[in-house]
C-alpha positions in Angstrom: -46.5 -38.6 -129.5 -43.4 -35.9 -130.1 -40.0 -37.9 -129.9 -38.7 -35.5 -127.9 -39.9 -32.0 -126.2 -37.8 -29.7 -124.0 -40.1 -27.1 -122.1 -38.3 -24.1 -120.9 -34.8 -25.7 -120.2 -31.8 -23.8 -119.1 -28.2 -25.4 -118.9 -25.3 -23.9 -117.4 -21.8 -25.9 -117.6 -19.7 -26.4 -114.5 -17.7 -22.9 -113.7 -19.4 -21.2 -117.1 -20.8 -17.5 -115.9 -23.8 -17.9 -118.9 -25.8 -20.4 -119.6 -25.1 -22.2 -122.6 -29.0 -22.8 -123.2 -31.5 -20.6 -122.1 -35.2 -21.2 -121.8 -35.3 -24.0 -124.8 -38.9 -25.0 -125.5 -38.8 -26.9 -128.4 -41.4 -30.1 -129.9 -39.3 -32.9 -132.4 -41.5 -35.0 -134.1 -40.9 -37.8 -136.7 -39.1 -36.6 -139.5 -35.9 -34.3 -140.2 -34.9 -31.3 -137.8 -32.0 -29.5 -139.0 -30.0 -27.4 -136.4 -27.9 -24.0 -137.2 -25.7 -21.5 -136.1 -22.8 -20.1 -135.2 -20.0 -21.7 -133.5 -20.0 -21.4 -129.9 -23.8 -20.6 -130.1 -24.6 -24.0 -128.4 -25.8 -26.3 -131.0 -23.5 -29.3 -129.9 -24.5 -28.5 -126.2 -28.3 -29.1 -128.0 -27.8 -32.6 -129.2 -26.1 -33.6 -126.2 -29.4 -33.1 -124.3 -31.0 -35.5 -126.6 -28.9 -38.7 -125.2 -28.8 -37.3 -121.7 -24.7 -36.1 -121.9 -25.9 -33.0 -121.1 -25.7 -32.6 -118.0 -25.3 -36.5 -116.8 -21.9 -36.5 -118.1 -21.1 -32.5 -118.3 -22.3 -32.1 -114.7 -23.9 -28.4 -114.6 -26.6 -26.6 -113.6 -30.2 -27.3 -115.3 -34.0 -26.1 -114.9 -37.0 -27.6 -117.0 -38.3 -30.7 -118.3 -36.9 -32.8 -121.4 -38.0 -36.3 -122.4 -37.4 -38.8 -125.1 -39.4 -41.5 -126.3 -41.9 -40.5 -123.3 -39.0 -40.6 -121.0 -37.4 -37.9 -118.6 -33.7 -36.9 -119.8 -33.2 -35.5 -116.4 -34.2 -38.9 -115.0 -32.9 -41.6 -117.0 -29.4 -42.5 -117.0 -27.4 -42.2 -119.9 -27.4 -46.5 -120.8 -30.8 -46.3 -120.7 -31.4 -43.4 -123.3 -28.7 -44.7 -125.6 -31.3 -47.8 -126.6 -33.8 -44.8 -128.1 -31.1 -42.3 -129.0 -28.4 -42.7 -131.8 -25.7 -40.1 -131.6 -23.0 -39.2 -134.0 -20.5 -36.6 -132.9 -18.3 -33.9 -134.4 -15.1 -36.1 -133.4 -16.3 -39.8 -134.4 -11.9 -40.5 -133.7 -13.1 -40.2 -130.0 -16.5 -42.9 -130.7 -13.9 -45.6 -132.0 -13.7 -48.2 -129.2 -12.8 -51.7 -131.0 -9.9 -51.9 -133.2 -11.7 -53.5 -136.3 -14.9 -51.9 -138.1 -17.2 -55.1 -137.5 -16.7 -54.8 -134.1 -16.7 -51.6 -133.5 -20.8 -51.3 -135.4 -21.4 -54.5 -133.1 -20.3 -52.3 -129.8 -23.5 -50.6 -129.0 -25.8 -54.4 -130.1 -23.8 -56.0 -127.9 -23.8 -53.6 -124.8 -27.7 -53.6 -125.1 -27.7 -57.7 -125.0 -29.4 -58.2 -128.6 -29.1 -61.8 -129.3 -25.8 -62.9 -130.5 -27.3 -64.5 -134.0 -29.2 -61.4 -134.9 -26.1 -58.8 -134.8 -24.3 -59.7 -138.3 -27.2 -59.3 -140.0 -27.9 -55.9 -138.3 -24.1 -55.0 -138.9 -24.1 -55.9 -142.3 -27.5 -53.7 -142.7 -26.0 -50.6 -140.9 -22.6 -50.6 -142.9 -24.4 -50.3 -146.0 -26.9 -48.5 -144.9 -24.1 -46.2 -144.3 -22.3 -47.2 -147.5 -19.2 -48.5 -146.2 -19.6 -52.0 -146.7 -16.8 -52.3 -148.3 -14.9 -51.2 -145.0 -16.3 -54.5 -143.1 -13.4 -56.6 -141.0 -11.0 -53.2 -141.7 -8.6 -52.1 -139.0 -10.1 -48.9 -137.4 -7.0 -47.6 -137.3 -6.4 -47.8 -140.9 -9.4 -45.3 -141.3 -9.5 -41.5 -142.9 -11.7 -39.0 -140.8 -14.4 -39.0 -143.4 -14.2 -43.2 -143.0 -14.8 -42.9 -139.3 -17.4 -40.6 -139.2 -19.3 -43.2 -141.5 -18.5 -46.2 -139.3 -20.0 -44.0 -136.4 -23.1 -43.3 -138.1 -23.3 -47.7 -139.0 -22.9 -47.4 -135.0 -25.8 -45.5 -134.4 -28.2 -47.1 -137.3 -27.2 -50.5 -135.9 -29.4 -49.5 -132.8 -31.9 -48.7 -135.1 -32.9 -45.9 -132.7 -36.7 -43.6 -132.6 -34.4 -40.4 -132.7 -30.9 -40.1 -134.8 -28.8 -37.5 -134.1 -26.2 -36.0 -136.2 -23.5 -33.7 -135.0 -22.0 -31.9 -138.2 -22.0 -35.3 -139.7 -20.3 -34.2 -143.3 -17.5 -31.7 -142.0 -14.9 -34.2 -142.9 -16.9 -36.5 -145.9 -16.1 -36.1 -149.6 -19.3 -34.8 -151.6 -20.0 -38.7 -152.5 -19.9 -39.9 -148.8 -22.0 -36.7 -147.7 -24.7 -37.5 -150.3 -24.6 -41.0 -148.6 -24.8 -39.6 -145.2 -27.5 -37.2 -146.0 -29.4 -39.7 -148.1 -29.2 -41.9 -144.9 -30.8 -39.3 -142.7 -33.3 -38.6 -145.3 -34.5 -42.3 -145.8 -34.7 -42.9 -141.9 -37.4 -39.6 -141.4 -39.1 -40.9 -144.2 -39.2 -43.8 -142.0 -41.3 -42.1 -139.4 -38.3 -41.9 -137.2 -36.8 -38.5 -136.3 -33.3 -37.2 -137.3 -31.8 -34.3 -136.0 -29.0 -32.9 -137.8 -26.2 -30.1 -137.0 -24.6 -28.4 -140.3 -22.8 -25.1 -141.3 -23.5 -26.1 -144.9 -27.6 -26.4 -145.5 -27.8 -26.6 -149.1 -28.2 -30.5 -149.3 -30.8 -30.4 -146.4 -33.2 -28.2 -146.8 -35.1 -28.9 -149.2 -36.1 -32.4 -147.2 -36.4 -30.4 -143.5 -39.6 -30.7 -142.0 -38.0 -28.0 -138.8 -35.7 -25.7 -139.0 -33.9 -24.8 -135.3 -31.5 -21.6 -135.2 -29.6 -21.4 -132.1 -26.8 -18.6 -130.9 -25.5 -17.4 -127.8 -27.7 -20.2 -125.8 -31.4 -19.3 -127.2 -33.3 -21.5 -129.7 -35.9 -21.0 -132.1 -37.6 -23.4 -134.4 -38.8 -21.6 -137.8 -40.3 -22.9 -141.1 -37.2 -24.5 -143.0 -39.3 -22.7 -146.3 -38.4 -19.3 -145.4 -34.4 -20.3 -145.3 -32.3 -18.5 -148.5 -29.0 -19.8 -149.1 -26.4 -16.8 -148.9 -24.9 -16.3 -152.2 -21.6 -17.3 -152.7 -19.3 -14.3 -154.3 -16.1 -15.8 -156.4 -12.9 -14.3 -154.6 -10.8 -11.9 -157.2 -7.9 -13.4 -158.7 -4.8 -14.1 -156.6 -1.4 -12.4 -157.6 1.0 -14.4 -159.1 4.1 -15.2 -156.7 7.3 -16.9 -158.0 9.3 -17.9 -154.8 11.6 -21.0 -154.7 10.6 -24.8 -154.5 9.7 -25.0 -150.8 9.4 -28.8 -150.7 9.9 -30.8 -153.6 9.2 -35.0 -153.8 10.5 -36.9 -156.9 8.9 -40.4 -157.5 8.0 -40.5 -154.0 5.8 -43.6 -151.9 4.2 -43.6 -148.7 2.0 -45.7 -146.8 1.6 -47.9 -143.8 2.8 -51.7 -143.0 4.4 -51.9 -146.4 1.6 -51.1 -148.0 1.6 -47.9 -150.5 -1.1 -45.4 -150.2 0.6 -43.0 -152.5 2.9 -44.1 -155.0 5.5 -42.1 -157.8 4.4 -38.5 -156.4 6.5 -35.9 -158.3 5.7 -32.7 -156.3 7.0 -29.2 -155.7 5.7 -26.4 -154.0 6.8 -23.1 -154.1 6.8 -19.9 -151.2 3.7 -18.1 -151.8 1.9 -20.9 -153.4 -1.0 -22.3 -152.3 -1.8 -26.1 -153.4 -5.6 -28.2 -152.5 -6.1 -31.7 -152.4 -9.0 -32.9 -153.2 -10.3 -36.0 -153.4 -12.4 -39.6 -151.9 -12.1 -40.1 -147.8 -9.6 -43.2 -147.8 -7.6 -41.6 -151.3 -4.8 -40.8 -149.7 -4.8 -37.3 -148.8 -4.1 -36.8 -145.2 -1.2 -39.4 -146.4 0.1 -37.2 -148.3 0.4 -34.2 -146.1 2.4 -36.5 -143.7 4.8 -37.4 -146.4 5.3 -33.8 -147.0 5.5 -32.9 -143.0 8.2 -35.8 -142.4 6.0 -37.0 -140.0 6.1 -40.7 -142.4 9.5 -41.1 -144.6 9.5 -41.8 -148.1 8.7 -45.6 -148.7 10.6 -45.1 -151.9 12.4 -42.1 -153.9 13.0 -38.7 -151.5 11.5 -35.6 -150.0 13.6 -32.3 -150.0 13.0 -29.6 -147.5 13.9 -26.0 -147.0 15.2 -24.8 -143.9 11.9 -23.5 -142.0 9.3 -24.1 -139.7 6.7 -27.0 -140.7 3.2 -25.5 -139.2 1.0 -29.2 -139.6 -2.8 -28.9 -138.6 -4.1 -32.8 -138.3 -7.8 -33.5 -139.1 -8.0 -34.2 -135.1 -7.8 -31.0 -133.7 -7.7 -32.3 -129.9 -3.9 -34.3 -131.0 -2.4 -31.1 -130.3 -4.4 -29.1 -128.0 -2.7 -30.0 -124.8 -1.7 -26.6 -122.7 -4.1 -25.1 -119.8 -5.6 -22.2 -122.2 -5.9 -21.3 -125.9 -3.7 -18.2 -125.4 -0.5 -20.7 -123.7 -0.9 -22.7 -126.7 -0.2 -20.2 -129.2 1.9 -19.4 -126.7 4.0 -22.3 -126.6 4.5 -22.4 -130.5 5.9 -18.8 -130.4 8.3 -19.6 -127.6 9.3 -22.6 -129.8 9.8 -20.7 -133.1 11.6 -18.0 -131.6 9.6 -15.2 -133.5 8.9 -12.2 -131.7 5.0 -12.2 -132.3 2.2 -11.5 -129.8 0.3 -14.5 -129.2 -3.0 -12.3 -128.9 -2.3 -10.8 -132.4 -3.5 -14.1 -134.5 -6.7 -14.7 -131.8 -7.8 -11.8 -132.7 -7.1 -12.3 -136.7 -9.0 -15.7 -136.0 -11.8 -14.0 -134.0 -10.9 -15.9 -130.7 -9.3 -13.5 -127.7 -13.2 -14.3 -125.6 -12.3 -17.4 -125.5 -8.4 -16.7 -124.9 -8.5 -17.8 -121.6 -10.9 -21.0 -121.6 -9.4 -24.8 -121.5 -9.3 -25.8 -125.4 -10.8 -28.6 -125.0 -14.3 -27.1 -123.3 -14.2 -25.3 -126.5 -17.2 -26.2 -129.4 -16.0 -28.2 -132.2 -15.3 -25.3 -134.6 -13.8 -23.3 -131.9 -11.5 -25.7 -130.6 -11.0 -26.1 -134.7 -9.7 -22.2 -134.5 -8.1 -22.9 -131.9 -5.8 -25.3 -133.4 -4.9 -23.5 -136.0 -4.0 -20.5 -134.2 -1.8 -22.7 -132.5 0.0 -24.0 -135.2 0.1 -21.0 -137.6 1.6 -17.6 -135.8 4.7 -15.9 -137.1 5.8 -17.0 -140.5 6.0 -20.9 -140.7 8.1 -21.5 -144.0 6.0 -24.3 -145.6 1.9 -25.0 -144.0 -0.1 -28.2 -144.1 -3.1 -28.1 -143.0 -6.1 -30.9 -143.2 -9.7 -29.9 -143.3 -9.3 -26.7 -141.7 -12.8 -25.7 -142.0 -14.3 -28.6 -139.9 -16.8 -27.3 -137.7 -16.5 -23.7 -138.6 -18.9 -21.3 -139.8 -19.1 -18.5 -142.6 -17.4 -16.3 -140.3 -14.7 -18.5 -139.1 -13.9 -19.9 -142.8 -13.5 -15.8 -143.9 -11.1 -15.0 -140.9 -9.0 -18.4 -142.4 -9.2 -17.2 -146.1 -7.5 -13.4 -144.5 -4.8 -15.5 -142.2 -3.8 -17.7 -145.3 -3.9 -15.4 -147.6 -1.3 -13.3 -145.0 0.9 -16.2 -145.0 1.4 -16.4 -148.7 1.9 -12.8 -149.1 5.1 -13.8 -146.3 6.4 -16.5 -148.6 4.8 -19.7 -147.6 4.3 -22.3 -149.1 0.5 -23.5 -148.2 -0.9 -27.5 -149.3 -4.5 -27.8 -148.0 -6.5 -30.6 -147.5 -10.4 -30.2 -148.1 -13.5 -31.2 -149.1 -14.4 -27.6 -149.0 -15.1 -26.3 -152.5 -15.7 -22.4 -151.3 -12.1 -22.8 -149.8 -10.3 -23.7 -152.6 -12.0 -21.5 -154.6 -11.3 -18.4 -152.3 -7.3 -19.5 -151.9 -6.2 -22.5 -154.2 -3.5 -21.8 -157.1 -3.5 -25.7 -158.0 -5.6 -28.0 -157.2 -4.5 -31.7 -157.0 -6.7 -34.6 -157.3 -5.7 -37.4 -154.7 -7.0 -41.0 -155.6 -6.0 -44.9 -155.9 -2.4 -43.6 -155.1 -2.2 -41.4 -158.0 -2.0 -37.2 -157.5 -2.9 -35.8 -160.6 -3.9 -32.2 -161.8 -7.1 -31.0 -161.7 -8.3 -28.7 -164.9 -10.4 -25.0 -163.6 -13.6 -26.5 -165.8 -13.6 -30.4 -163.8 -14.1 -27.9 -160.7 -16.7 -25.8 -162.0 -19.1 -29.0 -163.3 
């Protein structure tokens, strides 16, 4: 019996004028499905039929049939389909419910009354199943992005679900923590179980897909993952060398939280026009970093030096600053702010985003609302630019129109520190790249990237 079929379903959100699926027939079976596809193109809205959010929680308009393990989507309510169906979702910072990790892995056990002495043993399995059990009895709040999304998936696995679905489930993992993920999802459809899984970035997957399931502007097509050619990669040229002044400089700098250091004796200047990667593990230290460099957390010991300027800061969690009735009065509201004289449309239509100019932010997809952010954060000429994982959620188009807007801001003087676990970014834009681990920043040599 199929897991899960959808015969010729058509979903249109509350308000939308097009439907954001149209006239899906599509058969998942055991093993691994992998969804693609633009942003926007309705891949998320795709998964989210699976567990029944679309449309018990969107609301909508829908025609068709979908079940799940043999039962009706359309029927069941949401609680019910949650005991078949794991999910993992773009933003695993709005999953988090409990404050501690154990908990938080025990949530969904508990909700679906498994007996009290059998959940630590199924926690325990899921975490490292997940490979994070080294994060059991940590506060949640204490967690990177990448550490989150991992405790999410434990969440799901927990359940040990028929059908696992995975919503872009590496976009904020460093490449060891994606291999666990991935390794995860592969092990579970070798199970016999089936695992669906959203990604921009296929190379790791496709050589283990059993389906293959393109989807843009609402229609979806499952093809032979065999066919599938990974586009080749084209190194960027060389950038120009720029020789501005120190832009922010720490000397024997700490950081961290409750007393405790995350980053400790960080000597660090950046200069206008220069742009500096971090890389390094989720939990090293790196999203630390950028706040020490932002102001937003003061030096636990030696100082941070600033010139005069705007701070432009992008936050792994898009939705922080997303706040104003439509994407336009949000870039709106940083020009007014600044002071520049810029047109708000001009960067929306650098980015690729003026259709979508007009629409709430947060009814956005994840790698829209993603470019939506940072047009919000970078128009007119901010002075120094922090931005962490900028690429979340975005595809080959997006990440280009990012390489043109940061490579504009460098050419205007700023001075750029990036975040990533995206090696085609930092190849395309990086002038140093910084390794950030065990509270150490160190250099990182051009070969170590290139082995």
């Amino acid at each position: 019996m199929a897991r899960a079929t959808l015969d010729r379903l058509t979903y249109r959100y509350p308000g939308a004028e097009a439907s954001a699926l149209r006239e899906v027939t599509l058969r998942i079976d055991g093993g691994l499905t992998v969804v693609a596809g633009p942003s926007g193109g309705g891949k998320s809205t795709l998964l989210r039929v699976f567990n029944g959010l679309v449309p018990h929680f969107h609301g909508g308009r829908i025609s068709g049939r979908a079940e799940v393990a043999g039962r009706s989507i359309l029927d069941t309510p949401t609680r019910v389909l949650a005991r078949s169906v794991g999910f993992v979702f773009q933003d695993p910072e709005l999953q988090t419910v409990y404050a501690t990790v154990d908990r938080e892995v025990a949530f969904g056990l508990e909700n679906a009354a498994v007996a009290a002495a059998e959940i630590p043993g199924r926690v325990e399995e899921a975490l490292e199943e997940a490979g994070i059990g080294h994060l059991a009895g940590r506060p949640t709040s204490t967690l990177s992005g990448g550490e989150r999304q991992r405790v999410a998936l434990a969440s799901a696995l927990a359940m040990k679900p028929q059908l696992v679905v995975l919503d872009e489930p590496t976009s904020q993992l460093d490449p060891d923590g994606a291999a666990l993920v991935l390794s995860a999802a592969r092990r579970i459809a070798g199970q016999g179980r089936a695992v669906i899984v959203s990604e921009h970035r296929l190379h790791a997957l496709m050589g283990a897909a059993d389906q293959l399931v393109m989807v843009e502007k609402g229609a979806v097509s499952a093809t032979d993952p065999r066919g599938w050619r990974a586009p080749r990669f084209t190194p960027p040229a060389p950038h120009p060398a720029h020789a501005g002044s120190d832009v922010v400089c720490a000397s024997a700098a700490a950081a961290g939280f409750d007393g405790r250091p995350v980053i400790e004796r960080l000597d660090l200047a950046v200069r206008g026009g220069e742009v500096v990667a971090l890389m390094g593990p989720n939990g090293g230290g790196k999203t630390t970093l950028l706040r020490l460099l932002a102001g937003l957390l003061p030096p636990m010991a030696g100082t941070v030096e600033r010139l005069q300027g705007r701070i432009a800061y992008l936050p792994q969690n898009p939705a922080a600053l997303l706040h104003r009735p439509t994407v336009l009065d949000e870039v709106r509201f940083t020009i007014d702010r600044s002071g520049e004289d810029e047109e708000a449309a001009a960067i929306l239509a650098e980015l690729g985003m003026l259709h979508v100019a007009r629409r709430y932010p947060r009814d956005l997809s994840s790698g829209e609302r993603q470019r939506a952010a940072v047009a919000a954060v970078l128009p007119g000429t901010p002075r120094l630019v922090l931005l962490d994982e900028p690429t979340r959620g975005m595809d080959a188009g997006a990440r280009g129109a990012l390489v043109r807007l940061i490579d504009r801001l460098r050419e205007h003087g700023a001075a750029i520190v990036i975040a990533t676990h995206d090696a085609e970014l930092r190849a395309a834009v990086a002038d140093t790249v910084l390794m950030v681990a065990a509270g150490k920043v160190s250099a990182v040599a051009d070969e170590a990237l290139h082995r």
